[in-house]
C-alpha positions, 0 to 999 in steps of 0.5 A, spaced: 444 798 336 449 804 334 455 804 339 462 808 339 468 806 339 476 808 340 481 802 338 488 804 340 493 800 337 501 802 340 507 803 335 510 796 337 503 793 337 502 795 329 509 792 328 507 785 332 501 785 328 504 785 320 509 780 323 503 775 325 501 777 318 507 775 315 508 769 318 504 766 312 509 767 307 513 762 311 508 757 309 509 758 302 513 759 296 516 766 295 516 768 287 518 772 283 518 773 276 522 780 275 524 783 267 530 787 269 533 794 265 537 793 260 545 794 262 551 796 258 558 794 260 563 797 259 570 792 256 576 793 254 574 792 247 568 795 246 561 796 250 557 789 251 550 790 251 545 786 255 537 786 253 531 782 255 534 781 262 528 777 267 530 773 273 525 768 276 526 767 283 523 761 288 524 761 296 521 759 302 522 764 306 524 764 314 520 766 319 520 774 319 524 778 326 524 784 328 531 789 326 535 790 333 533 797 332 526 794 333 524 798 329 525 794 322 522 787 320 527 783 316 525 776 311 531 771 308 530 766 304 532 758 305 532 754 299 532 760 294 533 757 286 533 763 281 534 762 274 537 769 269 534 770 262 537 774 257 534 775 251 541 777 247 548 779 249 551 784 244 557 788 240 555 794 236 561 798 235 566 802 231 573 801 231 579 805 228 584 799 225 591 800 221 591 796 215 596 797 210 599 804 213 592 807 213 587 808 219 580 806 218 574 805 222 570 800 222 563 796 224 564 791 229 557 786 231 557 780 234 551 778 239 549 772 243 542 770 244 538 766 249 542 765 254 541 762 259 544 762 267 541 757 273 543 757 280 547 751 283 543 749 290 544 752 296 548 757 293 544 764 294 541 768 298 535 772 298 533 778 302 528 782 304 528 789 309 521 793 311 519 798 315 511 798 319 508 804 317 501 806 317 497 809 312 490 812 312 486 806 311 491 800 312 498 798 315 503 796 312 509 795 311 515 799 307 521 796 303 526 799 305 532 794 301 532 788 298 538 783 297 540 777 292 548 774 292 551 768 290 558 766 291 563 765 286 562 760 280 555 759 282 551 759 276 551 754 271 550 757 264 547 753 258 549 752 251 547 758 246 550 760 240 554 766 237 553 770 231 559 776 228 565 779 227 569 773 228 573 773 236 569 776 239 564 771 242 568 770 246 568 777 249 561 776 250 562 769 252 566 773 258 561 777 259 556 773 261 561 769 266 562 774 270 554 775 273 557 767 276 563 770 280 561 778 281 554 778 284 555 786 285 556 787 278 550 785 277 545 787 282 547 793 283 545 796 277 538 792 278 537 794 286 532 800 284 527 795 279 528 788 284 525 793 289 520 796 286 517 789 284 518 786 291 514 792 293 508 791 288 509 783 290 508 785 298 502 789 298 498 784 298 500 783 305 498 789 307 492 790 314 487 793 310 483 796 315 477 800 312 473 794 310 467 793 314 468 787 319 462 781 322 463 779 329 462 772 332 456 772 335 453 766 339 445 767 337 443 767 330 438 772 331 444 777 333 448 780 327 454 784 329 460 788 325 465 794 326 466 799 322 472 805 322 470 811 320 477 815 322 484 814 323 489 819 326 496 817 330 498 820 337 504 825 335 507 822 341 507 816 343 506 814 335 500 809 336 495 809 332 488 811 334 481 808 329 475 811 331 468 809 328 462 804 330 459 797 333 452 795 330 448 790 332 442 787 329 437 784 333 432 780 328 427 778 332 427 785 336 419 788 337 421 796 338 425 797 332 428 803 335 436 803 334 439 804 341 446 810 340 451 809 345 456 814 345 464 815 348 465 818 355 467 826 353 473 825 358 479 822 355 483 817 358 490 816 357 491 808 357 499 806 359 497 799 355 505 799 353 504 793 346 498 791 348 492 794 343 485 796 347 479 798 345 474 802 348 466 801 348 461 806 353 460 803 359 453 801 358 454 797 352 454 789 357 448 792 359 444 795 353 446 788 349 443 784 355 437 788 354 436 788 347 437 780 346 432 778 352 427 782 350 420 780 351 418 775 346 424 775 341 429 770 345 428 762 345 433 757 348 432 750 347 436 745 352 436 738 352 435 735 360 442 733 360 445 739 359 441 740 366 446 738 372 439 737 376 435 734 372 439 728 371 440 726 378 433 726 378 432 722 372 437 717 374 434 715 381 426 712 381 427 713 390 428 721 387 423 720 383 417 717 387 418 722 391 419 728 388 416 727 380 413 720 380 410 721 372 418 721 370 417 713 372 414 712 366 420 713 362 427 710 362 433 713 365 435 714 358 430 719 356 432 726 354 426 731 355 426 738 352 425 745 355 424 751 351 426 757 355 423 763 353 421 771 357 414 775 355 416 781 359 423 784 358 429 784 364 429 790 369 438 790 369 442 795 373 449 796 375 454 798 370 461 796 368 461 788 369 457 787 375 450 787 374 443 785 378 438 782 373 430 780 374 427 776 368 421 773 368 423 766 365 418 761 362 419 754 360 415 749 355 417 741 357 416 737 352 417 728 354 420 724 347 414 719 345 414 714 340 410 719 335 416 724 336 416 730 342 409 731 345 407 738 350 408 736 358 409 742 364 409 749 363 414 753 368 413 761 369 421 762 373 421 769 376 428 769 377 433 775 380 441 774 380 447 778 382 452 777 375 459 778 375 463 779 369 471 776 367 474 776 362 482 772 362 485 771 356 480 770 352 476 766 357 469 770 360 467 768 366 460 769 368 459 768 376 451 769 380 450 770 387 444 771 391 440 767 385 432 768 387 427 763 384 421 761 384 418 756 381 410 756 378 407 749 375 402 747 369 400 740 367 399 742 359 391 739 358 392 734 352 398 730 356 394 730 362 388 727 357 391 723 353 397 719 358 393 720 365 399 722 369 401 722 376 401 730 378 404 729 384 410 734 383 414 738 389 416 745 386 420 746 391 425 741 393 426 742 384 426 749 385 432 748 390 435 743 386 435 750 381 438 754 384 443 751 387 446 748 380 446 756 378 447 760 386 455 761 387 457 758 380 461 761 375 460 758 368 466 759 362 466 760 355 471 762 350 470 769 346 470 770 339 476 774 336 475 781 333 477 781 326 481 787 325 483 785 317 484 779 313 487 774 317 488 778 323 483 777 329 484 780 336 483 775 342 480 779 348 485 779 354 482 783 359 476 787 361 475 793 366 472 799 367 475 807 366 474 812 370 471 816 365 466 809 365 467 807 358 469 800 359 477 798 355 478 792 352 486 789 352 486 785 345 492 781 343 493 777 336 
């Protein structure tokens, strides 16, 4: 099956979703390792030169928040440790000096190497400003500006050595001393490089949407992907809306012909505010029914204890010598199996999430002997219902009203040889029995997320149908 679909994602919705996916970095250690610009600093004496600049950087970083504006995501750091390494801090210059009455240039080097700086404990902080964007393929987020200070007096600078014209160590040596009391000086210069690998650092948290992504389904024999073929961005509400398609696998399916569903022409406006919503046709419940109870490419294997009725009966012999005598013969305890299968394809209408459905079930019993399970009863169930379809928070709820049944029996012959049972069986009071466990009642079960990209999935918040008869999915991260 070949489905269209339309998922609309609000501009505050997107934002939402690169703060969930930013949530990881708040798990583990933010590092960097960054080579810097060489600088040249200008001093009274002479123009000092910095060259092989790196700085390591280490920190959790707290969760991220969103800027008053709403608009901006903001990441800090907490526990930031930071180390500078510079290959060589250098003095190469020309001088004009009066000796003897007489003015002379002269060539004045000296250069310090392997120097090194490690910041003190709790004593910088780290910081990180970007803008949710969306792309054509993902949504991201753009670094608008990057932060890194520190108080006066806050590094700690190892030994190394001087080489040069003699006093002029100690420029150099002063030098590196004011990157510990003047964080401005320092970063300033170096902004455009840091923020350039932040960025680079950063990508990797990106939503990449363009991949083709594989749903959780409940059968084996039942695959299910999404894929997105277009996006475009609404001019005035600024959401992002991806259009593109379901398929669904049916691997035990007879007919192989692929079932193309399409969205209504008549477009809808949907007023979801932060919520994302995802339309799929009207038909897609009901087809998807069709296709996975065709005839004879579904079995389901239940165990008597999943069946409410049917351990009532297994746990009172009074119930069992008037109802069903040959369950005598086996202890309270016994599990019995039942295969559940169709040799004709359901007839369903309605639309929507309410449905009227007639299935010819089948049913293979099977008893649990010492040589394994052996063949004991067969059922044919013509069964109609009337189904309705919920969804709340992630939690689908299937309800059957005016639930019709009946009940045809057939002893399998090799049991019946071999083991002499009582065929004594009252259909109707175990069809009642059926029915009752299934009329009026309303089962629940989760739903699988949606995945829309690596470490993001989506929880179905509500179904309804629109009035163009596409059905709008609410999603939430």
């Amino acid at each position: 099956m070949d489905s269209e679909f339309e998922l609309q994602l609000p501009r505050q919705f997107q934002q939402s979703l690169i703060e969930k996916k930013w949530n990881s970095l708040s798990t583990q250690e933010f590092q960097g390792n960054w080579k810097l610009s060489d600088q040249i600093i200008q001093t009274s004496q002479a123009p000092v030169n910095f060259k092989g600049i790196t700085i390591a950087v280490k920190s959790n970083l707290k969760k991220p928040s969103l800027a008053d504006s709403k608009a901006l995501l903001q990441l800090s750091s907490q526990d930031l440790s930071a180390e500078i390494q510079i290959a060589e801090v250098s003095v190469d210059t020309i001088i004009e000096k009066e000796v003897g009455g007489m003015i002379g240039k002269f060539r004045i080097q000296a250069k310090c190497e392997n120097v090194g700086l490690k910041l003190k404990s709790g004593q910088g902080k780290f910081g990180i400003i970007l803008k949710p964007n969306v792309g054509s393929t993902a949504v991201g987020g753009e670094v608008q500006d990057v932060s890194l200070s520190w108080s006066p007096g806050s590094w700690e600078v190892g030994d190394f050595t001087c080489t040069g014209a003699e006093g002029f160590d100690v420029v150099l040596r002063d030098e590196v001393q004011k990157i510990s009391n003047d964080s401005d000086s320092f970063v300033n210069p170096q902004k455009s490089t840091i923020k350039e690998q932040v960025a680079k650092y950063l990508s990797s948290y990106e939503l990449d949407l363009s991949l083709p992504r594989q749903l959780v389904t409940a059968r084996n024999d039942i695959s299910m992907s999404m894929s997105i073929d277009s996006y475009t961005e609404d001019e005035n509400t600024k959401a992002m809306v991806a259009r593109g398609h379901i398929f669904v696998t049916f691997k035990n399916s007879k007919t192989g012909n692929a079932k193309v569903l399409t969205l209504s022409k008549t477009a809808v406006i949907l007023n979801q505010g932060a919520e994302a919503g995802l339309m799929v046709p009207g038909e897609f419940a009901k087809e998807l029914l069709n296709e996975a109870y065709a005839a004879d490419s579904w079995v389901h294997t239940l165990s008597s204890s999943q069946l409410p009725g049917f351990s009532t009966i297994m746990n009172s012999r009074f119930a069992q010598m008037f109802i069903w005598p040959e369950l005598m013969d086996y202890s309270k305890s016994a599990k019995f199996r039942f295969d559940l299968y169709s040799n004709k394809d359901p007839q369903i209408s309605g639309s929507g999430m309410s449905y009227n459905v007639k299935l010819n079930l089948i049913s293979r019993m099977q008893a649990p002997k010492s040589s394994g399970y052996v063949n004991f009863m067969y059922f044919t169930m013509p069964f109609s219902t009337k189904l309705d379809l919920a969804v709340d928070n992630g939690v689908m709820s299937a309800s059957f009203k005016n639930t019709a049944l009946t009940l045809n029996y057939q002893w399998d012959p090799t049991y019946v040889k071999n083991y002499s049972p009582s065929q004594r069986f009252s259909a109707s009071t175990i069809r009642d029995r059926v029915v009752g466990s299934i009329s009026g009642k309303t089962n629940k079960f989760n739903l699988p997320t949606l995945p829309l990209a690596e470490g993001i999935s989506l929880k179905v918040k509500s179904v309804k149908s629109l009035s163009n008869d596409d059905l709008l999915l609410r999603l939430n991260p």
